[in-house]
C-alpha positions, 0 to 999 in steps of 0.5 A, spaced: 776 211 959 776 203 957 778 201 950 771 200 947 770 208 949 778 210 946 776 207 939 769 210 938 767 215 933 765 219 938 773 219 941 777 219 935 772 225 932 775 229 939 781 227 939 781 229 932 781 237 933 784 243 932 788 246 937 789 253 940 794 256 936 797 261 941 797 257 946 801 251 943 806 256 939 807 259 947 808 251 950 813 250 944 817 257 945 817 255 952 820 249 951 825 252 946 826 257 952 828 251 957 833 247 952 841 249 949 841 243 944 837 241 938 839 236 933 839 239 926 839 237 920 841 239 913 842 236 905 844 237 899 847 232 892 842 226 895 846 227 902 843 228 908 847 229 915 845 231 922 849 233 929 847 236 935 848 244 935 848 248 942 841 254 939 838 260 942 830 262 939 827 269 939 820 265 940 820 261 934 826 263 930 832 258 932 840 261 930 846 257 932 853 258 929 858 255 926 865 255 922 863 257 915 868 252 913 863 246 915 858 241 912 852 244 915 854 251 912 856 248 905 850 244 905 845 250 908 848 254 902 846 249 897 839 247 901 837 252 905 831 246 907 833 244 914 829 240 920 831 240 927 828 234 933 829 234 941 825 231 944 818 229 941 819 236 937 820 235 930 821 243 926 821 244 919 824 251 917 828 255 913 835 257 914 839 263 912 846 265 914 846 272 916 854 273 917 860 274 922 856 274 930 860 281 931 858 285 924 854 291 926 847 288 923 847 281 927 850 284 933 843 285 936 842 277 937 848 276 942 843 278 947 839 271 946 845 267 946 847 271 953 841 269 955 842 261 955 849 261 956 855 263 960 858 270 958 865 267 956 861 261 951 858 267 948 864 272 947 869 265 945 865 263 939 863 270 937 870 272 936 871 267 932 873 270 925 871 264 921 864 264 925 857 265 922 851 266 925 845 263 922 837 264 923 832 258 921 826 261 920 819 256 922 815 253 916 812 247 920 813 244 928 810 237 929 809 234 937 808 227 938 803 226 944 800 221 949 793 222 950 788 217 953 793 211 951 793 214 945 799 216 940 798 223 937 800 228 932 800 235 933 802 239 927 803 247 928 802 250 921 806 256 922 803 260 916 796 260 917 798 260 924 794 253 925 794 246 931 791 241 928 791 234 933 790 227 929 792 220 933 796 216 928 792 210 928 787 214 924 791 215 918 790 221 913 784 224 914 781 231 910 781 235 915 788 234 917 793 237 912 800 233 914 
């Protein structure tokens, strides 16, 4: 497409378009599937910090562990509001601390961990008596694409079970609720 073609009416109306919720929600799962890190952010008391987390997902829900001592944990408590990013993923969720690894309730998780790392990382961290496991339940997931020389959103509204795309140029716009 030449450039006139990219910023024509016609152009910016079909690249602004809903998308197919199963397939892009299948993409994402399949690309958390395929990765160990992520980056999580948390905050609370007007103080945001963020680090790398080794996660595993049961589709689109993340958990991770951590030492119930640290930042991250005090700030969950606090404001269960996080966000994660890898990549040009960016998820926005909901954390909730479910207890140690190894308690009777959380033991069905330890299969998702086992699925992406070696049984001696699993069974080291999980024994861990300070250890938590903590579950981040989706609200929004966000993509940033390249199409037709163009940069895109693609926002996932979880809730609705809705994918809209929009190119960032076109600023806001009615029928995309971002």
């Amino acid at each position: 497409m030449s450039q006139n073609d990219l910023d024509s009416e016609k152009a910016i109306l079909e690249m602004r378009k809903e998308l197919d919720y199963e397939i892009f929600r299948d993409e994402i799962i399949q690309f958390f599937d395929e990765n160990q890190e992520i980056v999580l952010a948390t905050s609370s008391k007007d103080r945001v910090t963020s680090r790398t987390i080794s996660f595993a997902n049961d589709g689109l829900e993340i958990y991770f562990w951590s030492w119930e001592h640290n930042k991250k944990v005090e700030q969950i408590k606090e404001n269960p509001k996080v966000s994660l990013t890898l990549h040009k993923v960016q998820y926005e969720g909901e954390a909730e601390i479910l207890g140690k690894p190894l308690d009777k309730k959380n033991i069905v998780h330890l299969d998702l961990f086992y699925k992406k790392f070696s049984e001696m990382y699993v069974d080291i961290f999980s024994k861990i008596p300070e250890m938590v496991l903590i579950k981040i339940y989706p609200k929004a997931i966000v993509k940033f694409e390249k199409i037709h020389d163009r940069f895109h959103l693609q926002k996932m509204d979880i809730k609705n079970k809705r994918v809209f795309q929009m190119r960032i140029e076109d600023k806001i716009h009615p029928e995309f609720p971002y």
